[in-house]
C-alpha positions as CSV (number, residue, x, y, z in Angstrom):
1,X,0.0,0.0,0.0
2,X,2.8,2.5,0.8
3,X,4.4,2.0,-3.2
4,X,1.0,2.3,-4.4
5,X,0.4,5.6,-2.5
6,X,4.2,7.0,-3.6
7,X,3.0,5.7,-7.0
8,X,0.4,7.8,-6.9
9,X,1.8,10.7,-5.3
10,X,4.3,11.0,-8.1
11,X,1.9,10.6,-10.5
12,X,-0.1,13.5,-9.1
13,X,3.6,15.9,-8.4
14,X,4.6,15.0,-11.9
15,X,1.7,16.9,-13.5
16,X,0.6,20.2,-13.3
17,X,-3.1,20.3,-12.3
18,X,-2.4,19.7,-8.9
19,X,-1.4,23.5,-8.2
20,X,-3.4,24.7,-11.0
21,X,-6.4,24.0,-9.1
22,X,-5.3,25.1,-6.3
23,X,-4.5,28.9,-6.8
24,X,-8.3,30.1,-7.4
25,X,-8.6,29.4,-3.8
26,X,-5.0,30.7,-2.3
27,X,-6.1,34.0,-4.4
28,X,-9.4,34.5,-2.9
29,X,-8.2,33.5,0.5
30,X,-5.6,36.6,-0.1
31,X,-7.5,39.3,-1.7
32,X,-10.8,38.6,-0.2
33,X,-10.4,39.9,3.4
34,X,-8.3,42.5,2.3
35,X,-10.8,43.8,-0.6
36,X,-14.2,43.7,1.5
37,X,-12.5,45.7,4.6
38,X,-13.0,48.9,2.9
39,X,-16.4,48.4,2.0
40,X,-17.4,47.5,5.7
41,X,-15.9,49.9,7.2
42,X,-18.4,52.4,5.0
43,X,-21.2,51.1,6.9
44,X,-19.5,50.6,10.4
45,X,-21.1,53.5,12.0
46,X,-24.8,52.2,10.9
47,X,-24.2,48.7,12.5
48,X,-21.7,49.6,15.3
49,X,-18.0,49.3,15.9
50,X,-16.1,46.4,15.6
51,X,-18.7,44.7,12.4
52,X,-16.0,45.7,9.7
53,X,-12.9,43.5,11.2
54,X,-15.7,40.7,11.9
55,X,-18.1,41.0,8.7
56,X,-14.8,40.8,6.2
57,X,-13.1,37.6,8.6
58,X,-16.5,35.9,7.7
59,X,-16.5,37.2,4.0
60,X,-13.1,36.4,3.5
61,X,-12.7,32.7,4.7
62,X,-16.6,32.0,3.6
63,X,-15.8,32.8,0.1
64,X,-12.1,31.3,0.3
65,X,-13.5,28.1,1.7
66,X,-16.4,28.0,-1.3
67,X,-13.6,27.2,-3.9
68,X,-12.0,25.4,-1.7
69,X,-14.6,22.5,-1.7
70,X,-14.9,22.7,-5.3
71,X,-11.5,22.8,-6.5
72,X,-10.8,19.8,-3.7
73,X,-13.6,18.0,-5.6
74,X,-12.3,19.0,-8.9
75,X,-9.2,17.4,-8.1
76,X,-10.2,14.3,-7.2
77,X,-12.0,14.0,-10.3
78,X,-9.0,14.9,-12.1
79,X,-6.8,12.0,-9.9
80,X,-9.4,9.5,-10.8
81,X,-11.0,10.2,-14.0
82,X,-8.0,11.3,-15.8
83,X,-6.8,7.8,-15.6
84,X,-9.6,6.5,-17.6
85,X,-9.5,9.3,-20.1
86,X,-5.7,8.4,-20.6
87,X,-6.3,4.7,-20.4
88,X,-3.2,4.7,-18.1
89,X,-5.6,2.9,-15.4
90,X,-5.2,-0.8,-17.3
91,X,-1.5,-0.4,-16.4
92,X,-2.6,0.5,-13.0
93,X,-4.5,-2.7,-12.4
94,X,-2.4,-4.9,-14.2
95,X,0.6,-3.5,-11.7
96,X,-1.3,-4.1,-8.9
97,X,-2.5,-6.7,-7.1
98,X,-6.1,-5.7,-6.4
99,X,-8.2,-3.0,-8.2
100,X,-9.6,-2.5,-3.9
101,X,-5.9,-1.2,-3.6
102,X,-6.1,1.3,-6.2
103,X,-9.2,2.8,-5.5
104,X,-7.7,2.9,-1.7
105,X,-4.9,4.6,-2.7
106,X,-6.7,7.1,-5.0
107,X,-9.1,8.1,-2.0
108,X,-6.2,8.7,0.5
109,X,-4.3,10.7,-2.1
110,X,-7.6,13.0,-2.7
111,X,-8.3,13.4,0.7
112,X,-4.7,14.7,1.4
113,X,-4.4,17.0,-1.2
114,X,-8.1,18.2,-0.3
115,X,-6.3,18.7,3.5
116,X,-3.5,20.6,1.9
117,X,-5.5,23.1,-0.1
118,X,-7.7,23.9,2.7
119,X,-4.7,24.5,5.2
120,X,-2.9,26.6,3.3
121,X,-6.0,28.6,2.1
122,X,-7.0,28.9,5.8
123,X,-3.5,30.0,6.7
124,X,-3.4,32.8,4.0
125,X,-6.6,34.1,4.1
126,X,-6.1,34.4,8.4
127,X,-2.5,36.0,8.0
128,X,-4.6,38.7,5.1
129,X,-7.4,39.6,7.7
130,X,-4.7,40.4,10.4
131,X,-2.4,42.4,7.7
132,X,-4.9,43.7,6.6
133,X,-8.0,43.5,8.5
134,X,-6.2,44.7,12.0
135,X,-7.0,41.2,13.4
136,X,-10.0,39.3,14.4
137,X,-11.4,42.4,16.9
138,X,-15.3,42.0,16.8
139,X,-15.7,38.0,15.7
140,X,-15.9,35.1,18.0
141,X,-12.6,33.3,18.4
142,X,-13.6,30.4,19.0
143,X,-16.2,30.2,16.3
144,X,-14.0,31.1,13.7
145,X,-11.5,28.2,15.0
146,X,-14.4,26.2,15.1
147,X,-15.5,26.9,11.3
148,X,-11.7,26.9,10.3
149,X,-11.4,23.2,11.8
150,X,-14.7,22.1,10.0
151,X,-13.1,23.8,6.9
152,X,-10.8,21.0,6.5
153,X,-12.8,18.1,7.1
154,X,-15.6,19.5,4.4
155,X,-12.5,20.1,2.4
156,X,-11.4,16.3,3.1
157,X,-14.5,14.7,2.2
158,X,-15.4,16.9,-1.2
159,X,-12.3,15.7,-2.3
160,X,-13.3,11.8,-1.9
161,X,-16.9,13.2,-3.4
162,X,-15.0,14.3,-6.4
163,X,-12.7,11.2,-6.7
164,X,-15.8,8.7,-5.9
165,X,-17.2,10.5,-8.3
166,X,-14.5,10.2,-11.1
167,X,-14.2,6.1,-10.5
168,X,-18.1,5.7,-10.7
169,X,-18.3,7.8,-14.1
170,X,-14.9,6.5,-15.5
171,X,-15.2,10.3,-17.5
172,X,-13.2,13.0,-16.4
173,X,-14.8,15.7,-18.7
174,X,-18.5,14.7,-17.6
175,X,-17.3,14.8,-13.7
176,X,-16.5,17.8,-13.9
177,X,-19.0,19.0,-15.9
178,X,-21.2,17.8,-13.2
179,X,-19.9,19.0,-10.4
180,X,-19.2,22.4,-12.1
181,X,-22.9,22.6,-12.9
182,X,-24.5,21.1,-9.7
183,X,-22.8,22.8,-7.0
184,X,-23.7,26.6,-8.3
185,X,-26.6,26.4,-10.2
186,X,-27.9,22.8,-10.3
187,X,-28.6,22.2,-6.5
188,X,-30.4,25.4,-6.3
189,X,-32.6,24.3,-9.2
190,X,-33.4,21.3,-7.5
191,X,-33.8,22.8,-4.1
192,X,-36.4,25.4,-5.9
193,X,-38.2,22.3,-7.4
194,X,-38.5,20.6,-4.4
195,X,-39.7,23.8,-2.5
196,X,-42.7,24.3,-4.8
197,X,-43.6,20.2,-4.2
198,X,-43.7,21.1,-0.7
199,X,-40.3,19.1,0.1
200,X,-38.4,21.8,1.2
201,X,-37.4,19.9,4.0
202,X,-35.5,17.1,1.5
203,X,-34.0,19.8,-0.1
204,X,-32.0,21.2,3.5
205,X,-29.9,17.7,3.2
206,X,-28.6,18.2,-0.2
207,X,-24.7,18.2,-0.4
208,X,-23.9,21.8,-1.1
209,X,-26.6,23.1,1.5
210,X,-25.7,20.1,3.8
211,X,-21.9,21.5,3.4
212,X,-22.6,25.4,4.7
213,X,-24.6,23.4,7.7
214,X,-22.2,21.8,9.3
215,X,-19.7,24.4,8.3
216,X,-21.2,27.2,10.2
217,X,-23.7,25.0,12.5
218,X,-20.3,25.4,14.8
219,X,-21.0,28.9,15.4
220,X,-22.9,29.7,18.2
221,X,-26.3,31.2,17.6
222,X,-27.7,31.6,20.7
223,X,-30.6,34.3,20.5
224,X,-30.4,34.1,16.9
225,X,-32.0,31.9,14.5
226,X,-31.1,29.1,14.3
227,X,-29.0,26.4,11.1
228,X,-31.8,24.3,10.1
229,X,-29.8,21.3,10.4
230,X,-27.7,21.5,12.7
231,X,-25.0,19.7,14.5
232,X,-23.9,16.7,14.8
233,X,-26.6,15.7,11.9
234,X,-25.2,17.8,9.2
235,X,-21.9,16.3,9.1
236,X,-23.5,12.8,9.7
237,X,-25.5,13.9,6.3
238,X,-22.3,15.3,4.7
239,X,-20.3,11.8,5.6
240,X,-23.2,9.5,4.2
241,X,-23.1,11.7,1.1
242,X,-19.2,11.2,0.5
243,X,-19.7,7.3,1.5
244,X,-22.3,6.9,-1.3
245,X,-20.4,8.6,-4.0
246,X,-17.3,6.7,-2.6
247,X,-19.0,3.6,-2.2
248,X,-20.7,3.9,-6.3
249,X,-17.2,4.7,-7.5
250,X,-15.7,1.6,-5.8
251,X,-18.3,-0.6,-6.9
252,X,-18.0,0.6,-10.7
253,X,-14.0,0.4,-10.4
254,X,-14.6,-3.5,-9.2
255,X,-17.2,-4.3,-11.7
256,X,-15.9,-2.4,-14.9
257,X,-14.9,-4.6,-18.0
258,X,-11.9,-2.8,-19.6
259,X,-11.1,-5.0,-22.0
């Protein structure tokens, strides 16, 4: 298992697409605190002193963390998918002894890299707001740690969405077509259909909604409305989510002729 994952780690380092991905997020995490500052500050006086350091800390790392999900799942569809578009994944197998150890050894690799570009998007976009932002002064410590530490393990598990996701399709391009289209446009489609059947209520455990749930259901709302999911059932929702996808792509990858 260890040559299989330094196989696959080299594979990974020896393109480019690995950092490619990563530098949508790494910019917004650097520009985003820095950019909204200004404009809160303009309306600091109406909503009282100390929103402007605490409105663009939750701007900042909100948006930042947005593209990080995507662009973990993105690269897990890449690490998986590409394979099959390449045909390199018939080597794979025939190198291996188990197509179980593969699909192991894609997952892990995903949900490292997914790790990665949430750590070091979380570091940069914290180090902007206190360049920047004069600090945290205003926000809840503790809920921002608390959101920062559910950062990586929504990051973690888009990434095995995305690479479950690449094994069950065996099609890069349509992966991440898919995700590309569901996360910003085609959940929201289905969330409005199911609000006018009267299923709004299905439509609260959807990935994407199930993902800003147990992202900011750490944040302590007391006196304030509350997350309509809320923990720990929204990351229990998000896990069974990534499970299915992961357990549909490790099904196909078992199951799929390639001859």
């Amino acid at each position: 298992m260890t040559a299989l994952l330094t196989a696959e780690f080299r594979k990974v380092l020896g393109l480019r697409y690995w950092w490619i991905l990563g530098i949508a997020p790494l910019v917004v995490g650097l520009f985003c605190g820095a950019l909204t500052l200004p404009v809160m500050r303009q309306v600091e006086d109406i909503l009282g002193p100390g929103f402007a350091e605490a409105a663009a800390a939750a701007v900042g790392i909100s948006f930042a963390l947005a593209l990080v999900f995507l662009f973990a799942a993105l690269f897990g569809v890449v690490g998986s998918g590409g394979e099959y578009q390449h045909r390199t994944i018939i080597t794979t197998f025939l190198t291996t002894r188990g197509r179980d150890l593969v699909v192991a050894s894609k997952y892990t690799t995903a949900a490292l890299f997914g790790l990665l570009y949430c750590v070091i998007t979380e570091v940069v976009s914290a180090l902007t707001i206190l360049m920047f932002g004069g600090g945290f002064s205003g926000a809840d410590l503790g809920s921002i740690a608390g959101v920062l530490g559910t950062g990586l393990l929504c990051a973690v598990l888009w990434a095995l969405i995305g690479s479950g996701l690449g094994l069950f399709t065996g099609s890069m391009v349509g992966s991440v077509l898919a995700i590309c289209a569901w996360v910003p446009f085609g959940e929201l489609t289905v969330s409005l259909v199911l609000h006018g059947m009267g299923l709004g209520g299905v439509a609260q455990f959807l990935p994407a909604q199930i993902t800003w749930y147990t992202l900011f259901g750490v944040v302590d709302l007391s006196g304030e409305a509350e997350m309509p999911v809320s923990w720990p059932l929204a990351p229990l929702v998000l896990i069974f989510w990534t499970a299915l996808v992961c357990g549909l792509g490790w099904w196909r990858t078992r199951s799929r002729d390639l001859t």
